[in-house]
C-alpha positions as CSV (number, residue, x, y, z in Angstrom):
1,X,-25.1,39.2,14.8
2,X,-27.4,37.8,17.3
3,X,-29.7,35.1,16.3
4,X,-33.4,35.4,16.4
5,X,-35.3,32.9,18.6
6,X,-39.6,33.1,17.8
7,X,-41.5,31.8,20.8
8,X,-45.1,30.6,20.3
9,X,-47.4,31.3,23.3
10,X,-46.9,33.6,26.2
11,X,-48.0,31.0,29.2
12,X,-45.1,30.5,31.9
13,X,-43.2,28.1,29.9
14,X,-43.1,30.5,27.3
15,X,-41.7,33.1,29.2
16,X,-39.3,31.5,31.3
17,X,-38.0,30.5,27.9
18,X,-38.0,33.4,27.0
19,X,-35.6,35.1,30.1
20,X,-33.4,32.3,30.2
21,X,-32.8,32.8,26.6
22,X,-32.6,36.5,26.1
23,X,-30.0,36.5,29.0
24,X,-27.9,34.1,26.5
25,X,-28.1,37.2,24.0
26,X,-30.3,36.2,21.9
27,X,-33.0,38.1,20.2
28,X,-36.2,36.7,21.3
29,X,-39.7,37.7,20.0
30,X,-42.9,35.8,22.0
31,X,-46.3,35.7,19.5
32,X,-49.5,35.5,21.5
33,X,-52.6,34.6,19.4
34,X,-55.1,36.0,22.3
35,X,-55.4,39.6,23.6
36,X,-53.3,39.3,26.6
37,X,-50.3,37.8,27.7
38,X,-50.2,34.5,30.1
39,X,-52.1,31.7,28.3
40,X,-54.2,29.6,31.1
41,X,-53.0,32.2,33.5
42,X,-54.5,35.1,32.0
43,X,-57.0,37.5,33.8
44,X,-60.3,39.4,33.5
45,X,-62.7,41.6,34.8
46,X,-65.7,42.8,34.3
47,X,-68.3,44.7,36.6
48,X,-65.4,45.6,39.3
49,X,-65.0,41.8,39.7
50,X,-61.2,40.7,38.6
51,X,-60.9,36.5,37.9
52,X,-57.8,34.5,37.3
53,X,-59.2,32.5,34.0
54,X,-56.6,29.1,35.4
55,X,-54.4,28.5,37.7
56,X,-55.1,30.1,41.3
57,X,-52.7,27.6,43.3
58,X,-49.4,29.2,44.3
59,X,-47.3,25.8,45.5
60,X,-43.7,25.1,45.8
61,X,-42.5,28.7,46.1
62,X,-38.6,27.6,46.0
63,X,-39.5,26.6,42.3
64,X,-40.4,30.7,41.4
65,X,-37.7,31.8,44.1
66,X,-34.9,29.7,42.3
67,X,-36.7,31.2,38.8
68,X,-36.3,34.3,39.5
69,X,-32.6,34.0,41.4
70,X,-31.9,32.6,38.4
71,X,-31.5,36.6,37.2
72,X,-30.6,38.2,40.5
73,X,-34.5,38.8,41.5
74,X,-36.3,37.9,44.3
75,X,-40.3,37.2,43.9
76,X,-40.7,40.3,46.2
77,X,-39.0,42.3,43.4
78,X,-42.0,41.3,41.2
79,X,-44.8,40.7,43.5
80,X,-46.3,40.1,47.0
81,X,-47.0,36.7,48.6
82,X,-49.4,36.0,51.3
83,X,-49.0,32.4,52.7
84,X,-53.0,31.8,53.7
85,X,-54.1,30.0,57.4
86,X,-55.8,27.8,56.4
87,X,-54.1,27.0,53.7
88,X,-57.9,25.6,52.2
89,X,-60.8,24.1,53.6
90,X,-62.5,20.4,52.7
91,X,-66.2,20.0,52.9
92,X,-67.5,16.6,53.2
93,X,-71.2,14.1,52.8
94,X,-71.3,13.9,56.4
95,X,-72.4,18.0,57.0
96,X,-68.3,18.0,58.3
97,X,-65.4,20.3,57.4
98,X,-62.1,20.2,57.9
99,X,-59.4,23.1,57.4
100,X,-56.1,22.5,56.8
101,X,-53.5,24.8,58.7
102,X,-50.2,26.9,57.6
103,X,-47.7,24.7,59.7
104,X,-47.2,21.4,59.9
105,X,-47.6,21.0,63.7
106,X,-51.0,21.8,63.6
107,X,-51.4,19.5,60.5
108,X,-50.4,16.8,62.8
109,X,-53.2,17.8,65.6
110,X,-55.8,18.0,62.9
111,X,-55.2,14.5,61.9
112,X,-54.8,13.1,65.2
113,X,-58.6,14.9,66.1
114,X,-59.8,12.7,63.4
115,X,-58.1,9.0,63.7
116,X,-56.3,8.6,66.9
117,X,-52.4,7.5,65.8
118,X,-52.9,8.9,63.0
119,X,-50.0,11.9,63.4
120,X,-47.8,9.7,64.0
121,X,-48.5,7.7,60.7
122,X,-48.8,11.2,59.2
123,X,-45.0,12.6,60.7
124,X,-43.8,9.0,58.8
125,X,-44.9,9.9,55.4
126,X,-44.2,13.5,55.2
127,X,-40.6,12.8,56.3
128,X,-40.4,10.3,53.2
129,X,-42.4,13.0,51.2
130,X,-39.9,16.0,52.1
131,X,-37.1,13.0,51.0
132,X,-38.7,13.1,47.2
133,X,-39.4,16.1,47.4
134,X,-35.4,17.1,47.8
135,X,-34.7,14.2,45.2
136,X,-37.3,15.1,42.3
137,X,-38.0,18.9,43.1
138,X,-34.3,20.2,43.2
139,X,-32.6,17.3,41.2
140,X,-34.6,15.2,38.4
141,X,-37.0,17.5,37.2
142,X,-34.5,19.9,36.2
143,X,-33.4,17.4,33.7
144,X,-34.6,17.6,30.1
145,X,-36.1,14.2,29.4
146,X,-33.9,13.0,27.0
147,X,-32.3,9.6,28.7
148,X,-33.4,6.9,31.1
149,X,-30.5,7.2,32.6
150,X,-31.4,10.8,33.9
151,X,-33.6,9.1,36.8
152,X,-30.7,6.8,37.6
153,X,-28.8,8.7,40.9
154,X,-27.8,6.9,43.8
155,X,-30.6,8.3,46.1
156,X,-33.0,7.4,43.0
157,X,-32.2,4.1,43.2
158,X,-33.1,3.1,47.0
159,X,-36.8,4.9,45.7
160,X,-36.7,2.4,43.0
161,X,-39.9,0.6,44.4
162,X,-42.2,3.3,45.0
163,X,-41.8,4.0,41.3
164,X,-44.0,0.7,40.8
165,X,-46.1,1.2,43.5
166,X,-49.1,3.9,43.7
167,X,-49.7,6.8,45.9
168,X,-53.0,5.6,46.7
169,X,-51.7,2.4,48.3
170,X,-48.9,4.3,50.0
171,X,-51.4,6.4,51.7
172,X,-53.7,3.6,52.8
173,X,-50.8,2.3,55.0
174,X,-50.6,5.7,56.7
175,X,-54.1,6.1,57.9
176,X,-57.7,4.6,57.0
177,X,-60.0,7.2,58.0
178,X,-61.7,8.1,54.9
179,X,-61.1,12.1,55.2
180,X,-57.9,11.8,55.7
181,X,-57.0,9.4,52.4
182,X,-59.1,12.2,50.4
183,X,-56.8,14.9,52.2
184,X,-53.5,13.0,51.7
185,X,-54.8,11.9,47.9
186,X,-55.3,15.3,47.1
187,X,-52.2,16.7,45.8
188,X,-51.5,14.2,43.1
189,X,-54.7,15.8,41.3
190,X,-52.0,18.1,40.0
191,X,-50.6,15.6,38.1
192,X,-53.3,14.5,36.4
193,X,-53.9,11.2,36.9
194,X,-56.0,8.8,39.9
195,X,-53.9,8.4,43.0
196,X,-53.9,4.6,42.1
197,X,-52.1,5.1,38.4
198,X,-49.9,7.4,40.2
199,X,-46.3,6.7,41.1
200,X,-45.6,6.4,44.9
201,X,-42.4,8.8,44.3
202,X,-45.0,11.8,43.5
203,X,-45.5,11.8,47.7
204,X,-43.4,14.3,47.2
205,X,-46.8,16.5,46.2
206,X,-47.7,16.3,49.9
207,X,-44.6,17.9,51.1
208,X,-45.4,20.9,48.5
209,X,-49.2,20.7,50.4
210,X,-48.0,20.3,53.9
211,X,-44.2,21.0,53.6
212,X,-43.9,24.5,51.8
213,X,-48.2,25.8,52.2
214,X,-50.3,27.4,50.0
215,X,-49.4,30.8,49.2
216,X,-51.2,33.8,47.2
217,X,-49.9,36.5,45.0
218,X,-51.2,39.9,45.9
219,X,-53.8,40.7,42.8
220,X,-53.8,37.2,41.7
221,X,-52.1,34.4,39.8
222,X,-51.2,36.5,37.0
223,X,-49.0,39.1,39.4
224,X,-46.7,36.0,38.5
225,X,-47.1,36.3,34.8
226,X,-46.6,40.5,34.9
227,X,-43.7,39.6,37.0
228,X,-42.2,37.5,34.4
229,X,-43.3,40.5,31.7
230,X,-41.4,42.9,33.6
231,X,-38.3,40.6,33.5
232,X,-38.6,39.8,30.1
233,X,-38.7,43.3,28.7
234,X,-35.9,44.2,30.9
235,X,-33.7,41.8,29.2
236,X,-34.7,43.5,25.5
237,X,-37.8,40.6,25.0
238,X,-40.1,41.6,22.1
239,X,-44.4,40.4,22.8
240,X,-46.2,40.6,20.1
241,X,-50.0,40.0,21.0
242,X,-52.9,39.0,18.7
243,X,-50.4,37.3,16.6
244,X,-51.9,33.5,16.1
245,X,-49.2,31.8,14.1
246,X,-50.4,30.0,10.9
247,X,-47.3,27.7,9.6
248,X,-44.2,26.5,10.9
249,X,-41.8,26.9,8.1
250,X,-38.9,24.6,7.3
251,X,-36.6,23.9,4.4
252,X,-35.1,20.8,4.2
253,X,-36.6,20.0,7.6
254,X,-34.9,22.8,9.6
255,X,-37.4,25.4,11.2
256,X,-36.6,28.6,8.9
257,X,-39.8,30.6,10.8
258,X,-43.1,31.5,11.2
259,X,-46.3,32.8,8.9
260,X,-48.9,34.8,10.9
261,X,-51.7,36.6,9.3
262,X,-49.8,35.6,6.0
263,X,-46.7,37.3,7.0
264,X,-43.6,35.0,6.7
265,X,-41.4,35.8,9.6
266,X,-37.8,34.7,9.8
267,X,-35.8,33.2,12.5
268,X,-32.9,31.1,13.0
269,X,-35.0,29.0,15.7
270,X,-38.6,28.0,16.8
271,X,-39.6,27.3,20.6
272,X,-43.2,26.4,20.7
273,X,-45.0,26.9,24.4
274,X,-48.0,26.7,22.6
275,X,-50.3,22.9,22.7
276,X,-47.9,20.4,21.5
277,X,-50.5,18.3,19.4
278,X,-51.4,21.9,17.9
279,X,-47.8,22.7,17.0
280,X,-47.1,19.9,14.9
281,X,-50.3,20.6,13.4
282,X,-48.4,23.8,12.2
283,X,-45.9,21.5,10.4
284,X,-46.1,18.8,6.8
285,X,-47.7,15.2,7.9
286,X,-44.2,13.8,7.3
287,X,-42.5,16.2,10.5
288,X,-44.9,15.5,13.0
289,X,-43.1,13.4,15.9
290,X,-46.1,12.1,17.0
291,X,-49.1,10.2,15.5
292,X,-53.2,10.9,15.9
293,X,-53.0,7.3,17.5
294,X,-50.2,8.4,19.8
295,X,-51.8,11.1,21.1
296,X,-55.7,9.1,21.5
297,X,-53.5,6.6,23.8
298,X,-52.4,8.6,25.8
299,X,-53.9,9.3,29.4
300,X,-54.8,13.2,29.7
301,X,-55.2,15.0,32.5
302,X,-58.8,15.8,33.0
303,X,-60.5,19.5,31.2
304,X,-62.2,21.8,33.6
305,X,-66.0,23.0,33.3
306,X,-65.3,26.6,34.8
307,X,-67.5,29.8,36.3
308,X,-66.5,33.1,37.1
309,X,-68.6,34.1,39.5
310,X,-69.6,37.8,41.2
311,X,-71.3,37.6,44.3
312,X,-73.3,40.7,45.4
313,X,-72.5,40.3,49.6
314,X,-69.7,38.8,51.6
315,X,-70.2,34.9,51.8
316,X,-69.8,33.2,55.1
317,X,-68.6,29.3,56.1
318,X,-65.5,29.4,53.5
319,X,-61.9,30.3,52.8
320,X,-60.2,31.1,50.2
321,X,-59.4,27.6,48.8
322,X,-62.0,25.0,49.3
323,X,-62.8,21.4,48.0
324,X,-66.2,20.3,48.0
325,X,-65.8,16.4,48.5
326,X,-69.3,15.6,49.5
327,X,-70.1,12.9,46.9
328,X,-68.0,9.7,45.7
329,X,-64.4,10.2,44.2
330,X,-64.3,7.1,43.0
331,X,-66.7,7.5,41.2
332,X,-66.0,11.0,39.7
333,X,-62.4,9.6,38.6
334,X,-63.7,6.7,37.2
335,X,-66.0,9.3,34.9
336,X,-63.1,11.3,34.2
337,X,-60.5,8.5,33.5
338,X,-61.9,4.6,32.6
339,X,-65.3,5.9,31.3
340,X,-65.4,9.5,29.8
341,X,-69.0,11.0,30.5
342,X,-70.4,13.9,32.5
343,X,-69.9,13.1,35.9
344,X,-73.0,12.5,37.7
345,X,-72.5,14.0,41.0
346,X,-68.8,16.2,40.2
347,X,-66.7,17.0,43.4
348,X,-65.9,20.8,42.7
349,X,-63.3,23.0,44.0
350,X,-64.6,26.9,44.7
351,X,-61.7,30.1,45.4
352,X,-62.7,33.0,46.5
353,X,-59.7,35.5,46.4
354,X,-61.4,38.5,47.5
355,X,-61.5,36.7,50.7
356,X,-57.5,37.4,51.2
357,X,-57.3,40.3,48.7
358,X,-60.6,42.8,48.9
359,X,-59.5,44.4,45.7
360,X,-61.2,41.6,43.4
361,X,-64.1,42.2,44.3
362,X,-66.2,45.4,45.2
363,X,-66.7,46.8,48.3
364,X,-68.7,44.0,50.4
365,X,-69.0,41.8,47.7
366,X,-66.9,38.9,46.6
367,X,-65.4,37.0,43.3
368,X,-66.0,33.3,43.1
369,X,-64.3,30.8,40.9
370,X,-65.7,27.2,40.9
371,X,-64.2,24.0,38.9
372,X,-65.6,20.9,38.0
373,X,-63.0,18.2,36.9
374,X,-64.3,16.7,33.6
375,X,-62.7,14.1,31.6
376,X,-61.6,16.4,27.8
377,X,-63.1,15.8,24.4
378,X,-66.3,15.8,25.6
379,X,-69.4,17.4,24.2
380,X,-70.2,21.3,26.0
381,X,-73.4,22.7,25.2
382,X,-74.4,25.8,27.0
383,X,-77.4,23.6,28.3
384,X,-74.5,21.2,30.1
385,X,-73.1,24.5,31.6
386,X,-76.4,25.6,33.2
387,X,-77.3,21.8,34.0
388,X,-74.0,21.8,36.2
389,X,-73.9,25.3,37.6
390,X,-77.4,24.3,39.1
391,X,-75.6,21.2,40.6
392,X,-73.0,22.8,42.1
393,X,-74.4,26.0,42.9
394,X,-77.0,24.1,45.0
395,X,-74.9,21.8,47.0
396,X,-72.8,25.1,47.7
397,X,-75.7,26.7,49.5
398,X,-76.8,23.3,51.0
399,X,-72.9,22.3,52.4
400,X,-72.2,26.1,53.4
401,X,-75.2,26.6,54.8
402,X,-76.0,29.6,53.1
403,X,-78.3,31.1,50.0
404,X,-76.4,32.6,47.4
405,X,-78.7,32.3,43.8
406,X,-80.0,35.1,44.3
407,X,-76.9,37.5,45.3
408,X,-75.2,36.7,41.8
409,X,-74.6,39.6,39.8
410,X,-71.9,38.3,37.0
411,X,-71.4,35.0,35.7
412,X,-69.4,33.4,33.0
413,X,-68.5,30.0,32.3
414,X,-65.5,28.3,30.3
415,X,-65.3,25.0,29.1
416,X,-64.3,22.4,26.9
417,X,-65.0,24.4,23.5
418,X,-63.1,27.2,25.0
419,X,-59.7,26.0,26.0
420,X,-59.7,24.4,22.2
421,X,-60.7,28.1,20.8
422,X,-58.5,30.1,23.2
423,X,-55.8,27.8,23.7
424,X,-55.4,25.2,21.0
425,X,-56.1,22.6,23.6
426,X,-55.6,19.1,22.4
427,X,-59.7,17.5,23.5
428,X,-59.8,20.7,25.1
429,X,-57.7,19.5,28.5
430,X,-57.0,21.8,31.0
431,X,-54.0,20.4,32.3
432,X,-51.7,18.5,30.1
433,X,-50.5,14.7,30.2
434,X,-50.8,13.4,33.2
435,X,-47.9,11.8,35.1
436,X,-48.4,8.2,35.4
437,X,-45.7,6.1,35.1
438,X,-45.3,5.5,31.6
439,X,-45.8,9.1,30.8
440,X,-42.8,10.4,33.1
441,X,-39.7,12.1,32.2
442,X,-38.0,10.7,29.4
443,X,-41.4,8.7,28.1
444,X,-43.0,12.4,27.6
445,X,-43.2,13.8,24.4
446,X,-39.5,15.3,23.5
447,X,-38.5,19.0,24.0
448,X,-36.6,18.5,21.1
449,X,-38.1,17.3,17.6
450,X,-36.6,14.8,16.3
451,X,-38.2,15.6,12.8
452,X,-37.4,19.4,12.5
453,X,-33.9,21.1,13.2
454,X,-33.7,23.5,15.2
455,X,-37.7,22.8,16.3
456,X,-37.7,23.1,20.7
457,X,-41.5,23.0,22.3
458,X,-42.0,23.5,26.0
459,X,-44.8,23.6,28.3
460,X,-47.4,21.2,30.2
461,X,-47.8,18.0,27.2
462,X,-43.6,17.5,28.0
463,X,-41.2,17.6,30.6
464,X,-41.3,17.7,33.3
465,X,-45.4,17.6,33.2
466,X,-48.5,19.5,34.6
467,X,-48.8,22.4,36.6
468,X,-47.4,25.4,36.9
469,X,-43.6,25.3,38.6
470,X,-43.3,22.6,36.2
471,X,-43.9,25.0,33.4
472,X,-41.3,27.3,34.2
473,X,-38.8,24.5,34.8
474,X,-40.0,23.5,31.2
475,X,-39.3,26.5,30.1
476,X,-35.6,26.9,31.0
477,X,-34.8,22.9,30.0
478,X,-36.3,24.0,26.6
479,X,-33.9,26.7,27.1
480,X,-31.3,24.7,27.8
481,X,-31.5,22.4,25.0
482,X,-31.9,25.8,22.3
483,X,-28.1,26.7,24.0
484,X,-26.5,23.5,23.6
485,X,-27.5,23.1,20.3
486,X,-26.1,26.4,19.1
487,X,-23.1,25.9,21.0
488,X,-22.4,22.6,19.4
């Protein structure tokens, strides 16, 4: 008799769990408490506008090639991918812009237009960035977090230094022209933590920038997740949506199941992708791994203040990616990360997808998403929301050199109150735990509980961390562990 495996959440943790396990043979049922499948990377439209609610960077395509190899696919079975020239487009104070290209080549020019010697600094640190990036990317992160001795390999060990240096110090080596650090500090955003509490190793992000390009699915970020659907049914996976699960249920401290709407479901194991802090809350005080005061300490990743936007006309003077870093990140970070407030003047990030893919939008017009980086757990008012929108919106017009107010036809915004309603977010963070060095690999919270037999979480508050390859590596090291524990 095959056993049954319940799977909280439906994000891509989730369902790469999900795969790896129902090609084992097991019988695997996912619960979604929302409407639609895909957690953060779900999707909506309204008015003939279609928005990606999350994530809407596609990096590190060998990490959802080698997913979906994993079961004789190809990503072109699933969906379409359209690497994008450029690749996105940074706005800065001085009225200045720069584009980055699809190929590193040109990369090199671009920098060397802006600090003379500066390419050859550049060619210096992507070689040691595409050396992490073949150490961590295709070796330790596929590693499930459970030993120190994981991250001890001989080609780990001569990187053993930039592990206590900082990615922001590494970079100031390379070049000092201010555009540029901002350019090469970039990346590591998607960790979740300042450049400077970063790691060195985590270079390796630049390679995924620079290396590997920015890429975009054909309809939109969640084409990946309907991909992963369409696999998962194939291989005889059950989703059950509008099914918020209640209670965790143990006997003797081994997971026996799950209640939802005070239904008492039985399985012979429990693989949460849902927010970790929220799972445990599904368990008695004595089970939880993890303390209130654990989880205070701990350095998040910052929450998003979002708006779906529909524009009546074409917009001119941007790409499909672009950063808006017209004001001081120092400053921003240190509102996000030493000093929680509302920043006072937010660098933003704006996509615009209809720009590659016509179909999100109407005829002639075109979908706008816009995110301000906020530090979580902090207070979101609707009058916050129009406060910043006015902020942004304004600067957008003023940097782009364009008038917009008065071509918007849709909006909606999504905040701090939402990811905790929609997605049990621990402070409402967008992101996870950030990486910094004390919160890497085997110092994350466990994909195992050590509490609860036969009790397996997975996605973006454990290993390997933030971000969305990570959460389908996630997924299959949950996976992993779930198989070696039944095969004991």
């Amino acid at each position: 008799m095959k056993k049954k495996i319940a799977i909280i959440g439906s994000g891509f943790s989730s369902l790469a769990a999900a795969c790896y396990l129902a090609k084992e043979g097991y019988e695997i049922s996912v619960f979604e408490k929302n409407e639609s499948i895909g957690g953060r990377a779900s999707q909506f439209k309204s008015d003939g506008f279609t928005f990606d609610m999350g994530p809407s960077w596609y990096w590190m395509p060998d990490v959802f090639e080698r997913f979906f190899n994993d079961f004789g696919h190809s990503v072109s079975d699933f969906y379409e991918l359209e690497k994008l020239n450029p690749a996105y487009s940074v706005f800065f104070s001085d009225g200045t812009s720069i584009d980055i290209p699809d190929n590193l080549e040109a990369i090199f020019n671009t920098f060397e237009t802006e600090e003379q010697g500066s390419s050859k600094a550049l060619k210096e640190f992507m070689a040691d960035s595409k050396s992490n990036y073949d150490v961590a990317v295709k070796d330790l992160v596929y590693r499930p977090g459970v030993s120190p001795l994981e991250l001890i390999t001989p080609k780990t060990v001569t990187k053993l230094g930039q592990f206590f240096s900082n990615v922001s110090r590494e970079v100031r080596k390379k070049v000092t022209n201010p555009k540029l650090v901002s350019i090469l500090e970039f990346p590591v955003l998607f960790l979740g933590a300042k450049p400077n509490k970063t790691p060195a190793f985590y270079n390796f992000m630049n390679y995924a920038d620079f290396g590997l390009g920015t890429w975009q699915p054909k309809g939109g970020m969640h084409q990946v997740i309907l991909g992963m659907e369409k696999l998962a049914k194939s291989l005889s996976v059950t989703i059950h949506l509008n099914s918020p699960v209640s209670k965790i249920n143990t006997k003797n401290n081994k997971a026996t199941g799950i209640t939802i709407n005070e239904n008492e479901l039985f399985f012979d194991t429990v693989l949460s992708g849902a927010d970790y802090h929220h799972t445990e809350t599904l368990l008695g005080a004595h089970q939880k791994q993890y303390s209130e005061h654990y989880w205070d300490k701990k350095t998040f990743a910052p929450s998003s203040l979002l708006f779906y936007v529909g524009f009546d006309k074409k917009l001119k003077n941007v790409n499909h990616h672009n950063l808006f870093f017209d004001t001081d990140f120092e400053k921003h970070a240190q509102e996000i990360y030493d000093d929680p407030q509302w920043p006072t003047e937010p660098l933003f990030y704006a996509n615009f997808t209809s720009i590659t893919d016509p179909k999100m939008a109407p005829e002639g017009m075109e979908n706008g998403f816009f995110l301000v980086p906020i530090a979580p757990g902090l207070t979101d008012t609707q009058a916050l929301r129009d406060t910043y929108f006015n902020k942004i919106i304004t600067r957008f017009e003023r940097v782009t050199k364009q008038n917009v107010k008065n071509n918007i036809i849709f909006k909606k915004s999504f905040c701090v109150n939402d990811f905790v309603s929609r997605y049990n977010s621990y402070k409402g963070n967008a992101y996870g735990m950030a990486n910094t060095l004390l919160q890497t690999a085997f110092l994350r919270p466990n994909l195992k509980s050590k509490k609860v037999e036969n009790l397996f979480f997975t996605g973006q508050l454990t290993v390997p961390g933030p971000g969305v390859p990570p959460a389908l590596i996630s997924g299959k090291l949950a996976a992993g562990l779930v198989l070696n524990k039944h095969n004991q």
